[in-house]
Backbone as a ProteinNet text record, in pm:
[ID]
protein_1_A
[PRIMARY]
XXXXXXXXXXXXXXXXXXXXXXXXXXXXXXXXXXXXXXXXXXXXXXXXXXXXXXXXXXXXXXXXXXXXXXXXXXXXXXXXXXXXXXXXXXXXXXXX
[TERTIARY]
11603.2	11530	11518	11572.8	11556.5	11410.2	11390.5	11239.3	11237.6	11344	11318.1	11409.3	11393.4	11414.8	11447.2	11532.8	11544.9	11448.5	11396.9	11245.7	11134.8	11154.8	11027.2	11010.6	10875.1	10816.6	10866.9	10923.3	10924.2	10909	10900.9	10851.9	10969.8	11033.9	11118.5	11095	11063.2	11021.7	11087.2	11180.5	11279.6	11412	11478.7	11580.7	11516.2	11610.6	11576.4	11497.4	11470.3	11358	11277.4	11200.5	11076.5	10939	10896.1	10774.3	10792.6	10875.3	10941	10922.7	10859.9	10791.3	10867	10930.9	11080.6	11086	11194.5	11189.6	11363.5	11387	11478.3	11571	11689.8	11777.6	11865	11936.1	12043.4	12048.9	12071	12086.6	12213.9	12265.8	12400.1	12468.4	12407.9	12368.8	12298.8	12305.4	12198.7	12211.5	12296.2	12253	12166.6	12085	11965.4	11993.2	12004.5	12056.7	11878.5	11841.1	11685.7	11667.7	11621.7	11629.9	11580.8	11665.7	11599.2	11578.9	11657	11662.8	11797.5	11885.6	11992.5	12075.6	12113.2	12140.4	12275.1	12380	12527.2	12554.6	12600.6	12668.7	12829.7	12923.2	13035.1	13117.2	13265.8	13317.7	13412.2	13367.1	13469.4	13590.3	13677	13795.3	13749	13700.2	13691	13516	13468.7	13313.3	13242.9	13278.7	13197.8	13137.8	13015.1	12989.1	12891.5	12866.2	12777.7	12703.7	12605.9	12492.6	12542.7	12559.5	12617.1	12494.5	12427	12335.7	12410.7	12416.2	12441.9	12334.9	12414.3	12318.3	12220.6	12165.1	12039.4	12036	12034.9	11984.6	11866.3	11874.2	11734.9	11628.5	11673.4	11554.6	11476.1	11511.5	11457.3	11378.4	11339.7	11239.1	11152.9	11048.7	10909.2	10894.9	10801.6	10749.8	10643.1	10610.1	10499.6	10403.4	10244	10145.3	10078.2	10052.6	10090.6	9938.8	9869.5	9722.1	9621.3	9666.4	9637.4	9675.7	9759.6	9871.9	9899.2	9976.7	9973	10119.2	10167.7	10309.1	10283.3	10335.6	10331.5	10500.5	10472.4	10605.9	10613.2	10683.4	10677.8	10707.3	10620	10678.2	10659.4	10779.4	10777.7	10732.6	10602.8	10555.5	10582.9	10562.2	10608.7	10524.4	10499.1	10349.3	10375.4	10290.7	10307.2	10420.7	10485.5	10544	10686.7	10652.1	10807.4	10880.9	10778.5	10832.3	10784.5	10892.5	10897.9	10788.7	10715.4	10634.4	10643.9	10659.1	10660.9	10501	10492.3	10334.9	10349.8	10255.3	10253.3	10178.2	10225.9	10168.3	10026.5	9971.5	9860.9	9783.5	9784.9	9622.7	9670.9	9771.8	9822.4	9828	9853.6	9854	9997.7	10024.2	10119	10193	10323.8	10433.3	10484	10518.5	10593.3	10778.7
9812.1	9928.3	9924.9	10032.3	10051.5	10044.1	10014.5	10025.5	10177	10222	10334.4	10419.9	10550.1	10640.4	10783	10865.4	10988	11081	11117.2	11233.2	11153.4	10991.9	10973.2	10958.4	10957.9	10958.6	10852	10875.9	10711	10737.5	10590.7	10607.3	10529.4	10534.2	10453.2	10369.6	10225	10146.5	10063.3	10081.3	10044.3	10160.8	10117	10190	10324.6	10404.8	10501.9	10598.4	10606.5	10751.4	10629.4	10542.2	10480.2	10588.5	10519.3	10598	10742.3	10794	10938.1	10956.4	11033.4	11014.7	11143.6	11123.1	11227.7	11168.8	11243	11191.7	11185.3	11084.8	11047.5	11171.9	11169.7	11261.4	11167	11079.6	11033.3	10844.9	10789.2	10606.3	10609.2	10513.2	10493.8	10345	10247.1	10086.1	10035.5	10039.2	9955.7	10067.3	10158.1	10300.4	10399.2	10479.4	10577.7	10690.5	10800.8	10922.9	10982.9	10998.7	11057.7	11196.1	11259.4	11438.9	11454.7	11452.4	11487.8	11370.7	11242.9	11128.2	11085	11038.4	10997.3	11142.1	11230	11341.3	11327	11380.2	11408.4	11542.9	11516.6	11660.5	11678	11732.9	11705.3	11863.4	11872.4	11977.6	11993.4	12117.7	12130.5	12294.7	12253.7	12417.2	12521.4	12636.8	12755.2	12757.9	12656.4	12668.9	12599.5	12605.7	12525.6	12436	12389.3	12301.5	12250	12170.5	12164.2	12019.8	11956.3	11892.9	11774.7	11678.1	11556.1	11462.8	11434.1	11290.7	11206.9	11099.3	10975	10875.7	10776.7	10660.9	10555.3	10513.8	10432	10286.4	10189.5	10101.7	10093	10035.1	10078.8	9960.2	9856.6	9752.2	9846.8	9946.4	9997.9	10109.7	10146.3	10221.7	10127.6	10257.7	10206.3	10297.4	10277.8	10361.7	10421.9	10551.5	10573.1	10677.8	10638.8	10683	10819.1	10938.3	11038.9	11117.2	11022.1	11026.8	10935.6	10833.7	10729	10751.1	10841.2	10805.5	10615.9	10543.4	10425.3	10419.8	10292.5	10255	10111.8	10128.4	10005.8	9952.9	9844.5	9807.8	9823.2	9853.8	9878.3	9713.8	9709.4	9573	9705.8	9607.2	9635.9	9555.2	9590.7	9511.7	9558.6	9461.5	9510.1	9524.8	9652.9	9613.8	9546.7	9562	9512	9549.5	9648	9684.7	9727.2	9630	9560.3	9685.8	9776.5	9932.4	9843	9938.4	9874.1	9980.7	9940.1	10039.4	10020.1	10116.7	10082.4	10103	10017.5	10014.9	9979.2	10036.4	9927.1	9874.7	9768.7	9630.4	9657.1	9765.8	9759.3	9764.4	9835	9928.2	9916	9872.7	9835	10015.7	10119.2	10209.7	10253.5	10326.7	10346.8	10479	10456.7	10564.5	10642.2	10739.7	10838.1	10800.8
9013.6	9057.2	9209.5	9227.1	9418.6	9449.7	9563.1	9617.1	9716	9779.8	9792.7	9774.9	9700.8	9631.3	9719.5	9693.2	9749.3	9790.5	9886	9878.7	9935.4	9903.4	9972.8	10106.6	10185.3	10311.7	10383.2	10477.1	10556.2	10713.4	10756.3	10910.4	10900	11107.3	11155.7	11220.2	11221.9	11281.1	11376	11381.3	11516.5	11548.1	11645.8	11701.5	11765.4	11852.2	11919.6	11859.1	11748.3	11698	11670.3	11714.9	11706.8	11663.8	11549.1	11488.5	11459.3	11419.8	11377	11225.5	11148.7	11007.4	10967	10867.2	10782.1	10630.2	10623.8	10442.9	10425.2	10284.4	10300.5	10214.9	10243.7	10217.4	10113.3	10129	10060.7	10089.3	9987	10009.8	9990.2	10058.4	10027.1	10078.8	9956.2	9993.5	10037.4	10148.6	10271.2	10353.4	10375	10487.9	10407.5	10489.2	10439.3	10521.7	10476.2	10590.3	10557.9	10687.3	10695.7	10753.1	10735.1	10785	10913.1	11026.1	11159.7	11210.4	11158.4	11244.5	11254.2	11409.5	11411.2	11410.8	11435.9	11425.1	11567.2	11515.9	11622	11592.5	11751.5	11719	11713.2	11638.2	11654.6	11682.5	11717.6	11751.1	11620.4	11558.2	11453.7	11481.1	11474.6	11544	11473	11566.6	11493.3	11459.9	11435.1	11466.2	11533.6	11641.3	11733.9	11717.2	11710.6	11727.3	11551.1	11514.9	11408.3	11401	11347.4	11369.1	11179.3	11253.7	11168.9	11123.1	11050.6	10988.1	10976.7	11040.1	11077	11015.2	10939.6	10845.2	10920.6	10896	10969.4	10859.2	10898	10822.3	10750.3	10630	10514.4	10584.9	10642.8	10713	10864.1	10905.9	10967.6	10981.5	10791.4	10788.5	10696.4	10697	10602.5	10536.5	10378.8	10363.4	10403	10379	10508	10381.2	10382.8	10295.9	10405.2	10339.5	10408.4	10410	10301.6	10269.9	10398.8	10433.9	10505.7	10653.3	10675	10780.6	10828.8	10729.9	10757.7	10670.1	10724.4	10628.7	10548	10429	10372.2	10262.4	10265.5	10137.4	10061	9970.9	9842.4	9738.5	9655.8	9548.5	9355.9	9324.6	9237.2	9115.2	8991.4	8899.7	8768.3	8686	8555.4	8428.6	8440.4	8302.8	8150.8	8097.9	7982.4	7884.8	7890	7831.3	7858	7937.7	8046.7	8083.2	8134.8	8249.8	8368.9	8483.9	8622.5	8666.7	8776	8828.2	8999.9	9038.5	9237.1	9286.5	9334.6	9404.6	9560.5	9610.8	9798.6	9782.7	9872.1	9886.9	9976.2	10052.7	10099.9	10034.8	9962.4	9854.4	9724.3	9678.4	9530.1	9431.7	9531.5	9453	9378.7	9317.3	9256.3	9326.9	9348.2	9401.7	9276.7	9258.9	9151.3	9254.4
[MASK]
++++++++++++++++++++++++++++++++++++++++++++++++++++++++++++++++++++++++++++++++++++++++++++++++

C-alpha cells in the first residue's frame, strides 16, 4: 500500500518551490508530478508554446493537514481485521 495516493495535499519541502502546498496529480515510482509545482515550458510547431509538469521526487514532499495547516507522515496500521489503514504520525488521525 502506497503511503501517498493521487489527490492528496502535500507541501514541498525542499528544492526550488520550497513550502508551496498543491496536490498531487500522478505517482509514477519514486517521481510525483504535483499541480503548479516544477512547471516548463516547451516549444511545440504550430502552437507555440505550452506548459510541461515535470516529476519531483516523492522524498521531497509531505503530506500536508489542511485542517491544521501543518505537515505530517503518513504510517500505515493494520486493524484487526487485517485492513490497512493510513494515519499521520502527528495526531494518529485517519486519511481517506
Amino acid at each position: 500500500m502506497k503511503k501517498l495516493r493521487n489527490g492528496d495535499p502535500v507541501i514541498v519541502i525542499s528544492w526550488k518551490h520550497k513550502w508551496k502546498v498543491s496536490v498531487i496529480e500522478k505517482i509514477d515510482w519514486e517521481r510525483v508530478y504535483v499541480t503548479w509545482v516544477n512547471e516548463a515550458k516547451k516549444a511545440m510547431k504550430g502552437k507555440w508554446f505550452i506548459k510541461k509538469l515535470l516529476p519531483i521526487h516523492i522524498s521531497n514532499i509531505m503530506y500536508y493537514l489542511e485542517s491544521e495547516k501543518k505537515w505530517s507522515k503518513i504510517k500505515i496500521d493494520i486493524k484487526k481485521d487485517w485492513k490497512r489503514v493510513r494515519k499521520t504520525k502527528l495526531d494518529n488521525k485517519v486519511v481517506n
